[in-house]
C-alpha positions as CSV (number, residue, x, y, z in Angstrom):
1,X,41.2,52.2,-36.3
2,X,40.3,48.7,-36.8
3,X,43.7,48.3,-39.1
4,X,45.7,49.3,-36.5
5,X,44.6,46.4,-34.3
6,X,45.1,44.3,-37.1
7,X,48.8,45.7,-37.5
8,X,49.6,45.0,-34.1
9,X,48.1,41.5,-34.0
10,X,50.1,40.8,-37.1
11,X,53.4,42.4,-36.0
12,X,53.3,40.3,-32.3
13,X,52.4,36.9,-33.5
14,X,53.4,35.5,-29.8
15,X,50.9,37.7,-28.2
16,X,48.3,37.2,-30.7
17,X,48.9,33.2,-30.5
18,X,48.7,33.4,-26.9
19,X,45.1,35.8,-27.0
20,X,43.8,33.6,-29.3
21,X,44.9,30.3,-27.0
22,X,43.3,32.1,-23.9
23,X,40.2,33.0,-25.9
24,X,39.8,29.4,-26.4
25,X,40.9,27.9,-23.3
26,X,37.9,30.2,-21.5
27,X,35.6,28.9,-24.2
28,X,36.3,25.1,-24.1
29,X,36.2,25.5,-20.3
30,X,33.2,27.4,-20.4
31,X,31.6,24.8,-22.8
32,X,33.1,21.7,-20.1
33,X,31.6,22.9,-16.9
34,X,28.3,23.4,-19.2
35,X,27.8,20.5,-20.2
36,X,29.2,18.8,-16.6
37,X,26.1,21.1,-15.0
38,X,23.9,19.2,-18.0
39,X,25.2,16.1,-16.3
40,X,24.7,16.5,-12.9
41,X,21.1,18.1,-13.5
42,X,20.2,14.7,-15.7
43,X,21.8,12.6,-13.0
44,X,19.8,14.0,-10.1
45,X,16.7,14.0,-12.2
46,X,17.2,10.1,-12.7
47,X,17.5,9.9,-9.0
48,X,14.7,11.5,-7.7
49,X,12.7,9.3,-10.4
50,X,14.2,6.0,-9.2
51,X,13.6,6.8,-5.4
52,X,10.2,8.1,-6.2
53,X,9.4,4.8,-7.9
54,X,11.1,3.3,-5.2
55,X,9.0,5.1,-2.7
56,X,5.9,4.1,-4.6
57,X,6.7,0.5,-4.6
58,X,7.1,0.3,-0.7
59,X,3.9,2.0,-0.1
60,X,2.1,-0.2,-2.7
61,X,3.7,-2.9,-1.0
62,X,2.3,-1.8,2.6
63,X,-1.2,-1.1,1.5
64,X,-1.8,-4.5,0.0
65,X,-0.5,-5.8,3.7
66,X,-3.1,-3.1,4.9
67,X,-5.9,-4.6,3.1
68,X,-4.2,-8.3,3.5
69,X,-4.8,-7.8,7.8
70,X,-8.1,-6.1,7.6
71,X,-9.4,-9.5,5.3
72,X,-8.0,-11.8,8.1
73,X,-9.4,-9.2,10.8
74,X,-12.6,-10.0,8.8
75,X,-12.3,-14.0,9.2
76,X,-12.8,-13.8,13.0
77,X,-16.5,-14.2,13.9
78,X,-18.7,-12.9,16.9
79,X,-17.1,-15.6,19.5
80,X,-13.5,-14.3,18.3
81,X,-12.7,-17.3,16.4
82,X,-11.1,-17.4,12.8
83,X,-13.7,-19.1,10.0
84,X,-11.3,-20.8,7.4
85,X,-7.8,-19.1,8.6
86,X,-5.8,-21.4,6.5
87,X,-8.0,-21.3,3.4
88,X,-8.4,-17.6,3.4
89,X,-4.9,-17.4,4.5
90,X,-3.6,-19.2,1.6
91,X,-5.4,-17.5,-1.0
92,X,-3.9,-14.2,0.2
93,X,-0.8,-15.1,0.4
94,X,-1.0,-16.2,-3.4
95,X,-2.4,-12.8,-4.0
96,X,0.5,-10.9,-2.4
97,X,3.6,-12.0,-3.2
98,X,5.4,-9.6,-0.9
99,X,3.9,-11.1,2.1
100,X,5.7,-14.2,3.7
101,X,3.2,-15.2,6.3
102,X,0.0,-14.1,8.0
103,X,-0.9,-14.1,12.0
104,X,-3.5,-13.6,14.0
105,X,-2.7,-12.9,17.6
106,X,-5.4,-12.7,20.3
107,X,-5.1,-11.0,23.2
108,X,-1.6,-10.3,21.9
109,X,-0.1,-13.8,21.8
110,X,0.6,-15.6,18.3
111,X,-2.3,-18.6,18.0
112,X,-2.8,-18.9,14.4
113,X,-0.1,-18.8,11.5
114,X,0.4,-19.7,8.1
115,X,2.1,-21.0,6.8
116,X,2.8,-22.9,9.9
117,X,5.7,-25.3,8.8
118,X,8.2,-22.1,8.7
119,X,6.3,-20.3,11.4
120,X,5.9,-23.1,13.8
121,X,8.5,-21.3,16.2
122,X,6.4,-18.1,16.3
123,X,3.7,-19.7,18.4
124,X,2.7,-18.5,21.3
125,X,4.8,-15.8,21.5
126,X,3.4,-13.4,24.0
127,X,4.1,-10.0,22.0
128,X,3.3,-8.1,24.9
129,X,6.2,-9.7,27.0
130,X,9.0,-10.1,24.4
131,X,11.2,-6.9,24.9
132,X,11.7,-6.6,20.8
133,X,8.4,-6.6,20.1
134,X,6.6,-4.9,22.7
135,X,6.7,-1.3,22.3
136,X,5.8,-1.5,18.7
137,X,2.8,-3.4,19.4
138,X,1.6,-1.0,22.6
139,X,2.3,1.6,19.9
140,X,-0.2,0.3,17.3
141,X,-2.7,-0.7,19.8
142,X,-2.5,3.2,21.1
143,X,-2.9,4.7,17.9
144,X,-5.6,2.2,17.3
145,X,-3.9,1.6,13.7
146,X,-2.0,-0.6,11.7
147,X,1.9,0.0,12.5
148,X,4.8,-1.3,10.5
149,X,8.1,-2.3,12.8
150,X,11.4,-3.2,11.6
151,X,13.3,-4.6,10.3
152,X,13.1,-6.9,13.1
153,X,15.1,-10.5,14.0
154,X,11.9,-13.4,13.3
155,X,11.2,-15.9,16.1
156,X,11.2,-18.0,13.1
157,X,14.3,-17.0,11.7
158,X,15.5,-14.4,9.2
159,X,14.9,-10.3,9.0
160,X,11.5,-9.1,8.4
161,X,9.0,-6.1,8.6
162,X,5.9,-6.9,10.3
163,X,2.8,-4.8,9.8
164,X,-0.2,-5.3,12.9
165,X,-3.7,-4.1,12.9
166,X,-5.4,-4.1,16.2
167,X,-8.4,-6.0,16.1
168,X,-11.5,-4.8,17.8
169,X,-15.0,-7.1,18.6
170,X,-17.9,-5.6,20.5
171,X,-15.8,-2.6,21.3
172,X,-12.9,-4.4,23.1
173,X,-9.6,-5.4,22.1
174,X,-9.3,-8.6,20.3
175,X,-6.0,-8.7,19.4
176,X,-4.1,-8.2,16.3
177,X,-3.8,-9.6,12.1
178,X,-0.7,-9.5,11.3
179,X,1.8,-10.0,8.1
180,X,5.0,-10.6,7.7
181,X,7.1,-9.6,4.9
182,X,10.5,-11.1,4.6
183,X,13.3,-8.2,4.4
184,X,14.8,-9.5,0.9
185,X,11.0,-9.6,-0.2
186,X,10.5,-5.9,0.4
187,X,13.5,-5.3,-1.6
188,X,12.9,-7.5,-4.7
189,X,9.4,-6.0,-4.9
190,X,10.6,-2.3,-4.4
191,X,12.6,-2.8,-7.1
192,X,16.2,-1.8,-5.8
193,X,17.6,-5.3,-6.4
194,X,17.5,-3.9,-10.3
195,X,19.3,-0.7,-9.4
């Protein structure tokens, strides 16, 4: 039986050419679309791992401002005044490199900055009465919790994120710490400038 097919193979050389050139064909493109699927799977797995790290980064990045506003939120004593802003202020900025500038904001309006130099135009801004600003800080004094907003247009120029926790003495509302973190600074330290 098999030398029959053999025969006919051999006696149609056309034919057999062509079987064997489909044969082929389906198996190269077969082996293509493979190793394409190989491709895509790799790709999106190198995705997900950059935007995870990504996603790390950021969040690394917000709890060090966390922990950056409760230690000013700490410098305020039992009369509601700051003890050593600038000094403490400066040290923590030298710890966080992310962070452009700390605030603390009594009763909602912007009294102490640093560094004040760059941040001189941010003073006495009533956050409660400037349009821009004003629902995100309702919002974190609601929830009682630190909130992020942005990215915003700075009073003192430039894009930023700023993170405020509300501040509470004897019960009552103090005001808010603040931090601000430059919009190109959140990026360099989340690492997508390298991607």
């Amino acid at each position: 039986k098999w030398s029959n097919y053999i025969r006919w193979f051999l006696t149609k050389p056309k034919t057999t050419g062509f079987l064997v050139f489909l044969i082929l064909s389906i198996g190269v493109a077969f082996l293509i679309f493979q190793r394409f699927q190989i491709i895509k799977v790799t790709e999106r797995r190198e995705m997900a791992m950059t935007l995870e790290n990504l996603h790390q980064n950021i969040e690394q990045c917000l709890k060090s401002c966390y922990t950056t506003t409760l230690t000013l939120a700490l410098t305020i004593n039992d009369n509601g005044t700051p003890n050593n802003f600038d000094l403490i202020s400066s040290q923590l900025l030298s710890s966080n490199n992310s962070i452009s500038s700390v605030q603390l904001v009594p009763n909602g309006v912007i009294k102490y900055v640093y560094p004040l130099e760059e941040n001189r135009s941010a003073l006495n801004l009533n956050l409660f009465k400037t349009p821009n600003v004003r629902k995100e800080a309702l919002k974190s004094l609601a929830d009682k919790k630190m909130y992020f907003a942005g990215p915003l247009a700075l009073k003192q120029g430039g894009i930023g994120i700023v993170g405020r926790l509300p501040v509470y003495k004897k019960n009552k509302f103090w005001g808010f710490s603040a931090v601000i973190i430059k919009f190109e600074d959140l990026l360099k330290v989340s690492g997508i400038n390298s991607i």
